[in-house]
C-alpha positions in Angstrom: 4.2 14.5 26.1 7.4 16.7 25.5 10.9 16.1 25.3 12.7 16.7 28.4 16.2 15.2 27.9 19.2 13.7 25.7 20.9 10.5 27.1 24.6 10.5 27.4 25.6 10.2 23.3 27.5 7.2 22.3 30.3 6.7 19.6 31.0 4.1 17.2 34.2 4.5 15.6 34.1 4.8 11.4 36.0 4.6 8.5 38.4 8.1 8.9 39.0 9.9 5.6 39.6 13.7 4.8 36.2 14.7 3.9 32.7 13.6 5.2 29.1 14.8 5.0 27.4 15.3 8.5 23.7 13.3 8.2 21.1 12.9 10.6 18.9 9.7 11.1 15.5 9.5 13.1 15.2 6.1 14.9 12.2 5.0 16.3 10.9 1.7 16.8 7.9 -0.2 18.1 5.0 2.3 18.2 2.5 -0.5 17.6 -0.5 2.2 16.0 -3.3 2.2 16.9 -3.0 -0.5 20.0 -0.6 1.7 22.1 -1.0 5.0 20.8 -3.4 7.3 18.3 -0.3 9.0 16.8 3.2 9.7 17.3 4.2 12.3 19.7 4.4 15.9 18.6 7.9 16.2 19.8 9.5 13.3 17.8 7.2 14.7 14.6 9.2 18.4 15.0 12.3 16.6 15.4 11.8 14.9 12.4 11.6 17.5 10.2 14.8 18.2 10.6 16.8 14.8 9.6 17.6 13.5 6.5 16.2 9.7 7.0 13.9 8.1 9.2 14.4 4.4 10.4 11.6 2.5 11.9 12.9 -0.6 13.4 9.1 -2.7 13.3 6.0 -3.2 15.3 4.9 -0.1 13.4 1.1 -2.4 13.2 -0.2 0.2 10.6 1.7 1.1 7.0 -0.1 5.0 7.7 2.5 5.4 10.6 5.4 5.4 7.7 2.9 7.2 5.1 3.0 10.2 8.1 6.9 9.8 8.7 7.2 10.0 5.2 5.9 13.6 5.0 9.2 14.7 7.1 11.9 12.8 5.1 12.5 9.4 3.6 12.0 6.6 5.6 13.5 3.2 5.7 11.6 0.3 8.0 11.8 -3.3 8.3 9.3 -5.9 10.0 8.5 -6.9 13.5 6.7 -9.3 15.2 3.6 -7.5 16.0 3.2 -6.9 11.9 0.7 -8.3 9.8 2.1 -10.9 6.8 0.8 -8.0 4.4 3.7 -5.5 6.2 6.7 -8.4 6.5 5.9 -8.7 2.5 6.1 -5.2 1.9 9.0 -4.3 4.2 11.1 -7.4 5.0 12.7 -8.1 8.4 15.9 -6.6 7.8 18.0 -3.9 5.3 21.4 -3.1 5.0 21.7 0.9 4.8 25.4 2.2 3.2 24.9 5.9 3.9 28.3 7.8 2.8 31.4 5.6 4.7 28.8 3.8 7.1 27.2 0.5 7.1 23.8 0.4 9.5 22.0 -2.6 9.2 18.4 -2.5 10.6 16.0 -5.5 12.1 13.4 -5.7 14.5 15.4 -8.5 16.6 12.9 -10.5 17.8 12.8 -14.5 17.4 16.0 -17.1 17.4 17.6 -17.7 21.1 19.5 -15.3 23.4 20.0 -11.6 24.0 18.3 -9.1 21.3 21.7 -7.4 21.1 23.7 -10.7 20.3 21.3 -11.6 17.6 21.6 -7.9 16.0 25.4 -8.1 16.0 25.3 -11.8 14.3 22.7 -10.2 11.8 25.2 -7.9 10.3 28.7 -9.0 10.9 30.4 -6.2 8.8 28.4 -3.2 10.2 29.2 0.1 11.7 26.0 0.8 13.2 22.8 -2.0 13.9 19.6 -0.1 15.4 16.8 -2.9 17.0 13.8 -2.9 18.6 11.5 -5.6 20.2 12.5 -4.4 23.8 10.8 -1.4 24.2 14.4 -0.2 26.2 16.4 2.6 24.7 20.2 0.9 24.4 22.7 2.8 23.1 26.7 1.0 23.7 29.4 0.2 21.6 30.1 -3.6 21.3 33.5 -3.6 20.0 33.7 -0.8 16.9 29.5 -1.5 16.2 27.3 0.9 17.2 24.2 -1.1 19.0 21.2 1.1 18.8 17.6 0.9 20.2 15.8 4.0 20.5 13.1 2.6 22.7 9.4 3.4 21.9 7.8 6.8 21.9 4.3 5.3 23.0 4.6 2.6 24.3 7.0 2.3 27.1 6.4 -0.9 28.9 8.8 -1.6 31.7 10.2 2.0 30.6 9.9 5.2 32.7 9.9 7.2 30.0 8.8 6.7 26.2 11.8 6.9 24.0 13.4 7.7 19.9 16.6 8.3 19.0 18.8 10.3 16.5 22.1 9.0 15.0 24.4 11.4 13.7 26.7 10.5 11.1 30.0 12.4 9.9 33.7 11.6 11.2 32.0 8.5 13.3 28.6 7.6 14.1 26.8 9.0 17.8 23.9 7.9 19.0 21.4 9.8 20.8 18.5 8.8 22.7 15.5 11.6 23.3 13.4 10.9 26.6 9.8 12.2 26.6 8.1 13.7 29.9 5.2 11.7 31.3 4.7 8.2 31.9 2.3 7.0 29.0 
């Protein structure tokens, strides 16, 4: 697989002041390892090396996934429901990042009633920025001044007709960025 294209970028307004430091986050969610996939795609691995945190929003199946991601830059990942009990102990279902001005909360969003996107928004009230999963389907829209975020999967597309990550860049307001791989599978 190789990356073909960006999505249209998306904006979520934050908290203006004079002086700001430009970050880069690596989403990704569901990649369900070894069941879907043998490893993450090449493309998403060189991206990585260039941002300053990695987010995995759950079904990651195997804890070696975040060992690898680890090698390219910190990483931060909560829970889904494809995880074993020994990876919702370790990891929780959901964090609360505070990266410089920004609040980006983080769950897998499954379980509970309704739309994946209303239950992210409920989950953290006060946030700038809440990346999901559980879909497989890349969403990137602004619900009011919160940044909704799901970077898809990058190996296991589903209903998808492309495998999918994302980026979010953070500095006067947060973007989001969606990175489309070539080929179906």
């Amino acid at each position: 697989m190789g990356r073909v294209e960006q999505s249209g970028l998306c904006h979520s307004k934050g908290i203006l002041g004079r002086r700001w430091r430009f970050i880069v986050i690596g989403v990704l969610a569901d990649t369900h390892i070894p069941s879907r996939a043998g490893r993450l795609p090449e493309p998403l691995l060189q991206d990585f090396t260039r941002v300053d945190l990695i987010v995995h929003a759950g079904d990651i199946t195997v804890l070696s996934v975040l060992d690898e991601l680890a090698r390219l830059a910190p990483v931060v990942a909560v829970a889904g429901n494809m995880d074993s009990l020994d990876v919702h102990k370790k990891l929780g279902e959901t964090r609360l990042l505070e990266l410089e001005r920004f609040r980006i909360g983080v769950l897998h969003g499954h379980g509970g009633y309704g739309k994946v996107q209303d239950r992210a928004l409920a989950a953290f009230p006060d946030a700038h920025c809440v990346v999901f999963g559980h879909t497989h389907a890349p969403y990137c829209q602004r619900h009011g001044d919160v940044l909704l975020f799901n970077p898809g999967s990058p190996t296991d597309r589903r209903r998808q007709p492309r495998a999918s990550y994302g980026l979010l860049h953070l500095g006067r307001d947060i973007r989001g960025e969606i990175i489309y791989l070539d080929g179906g599978d």
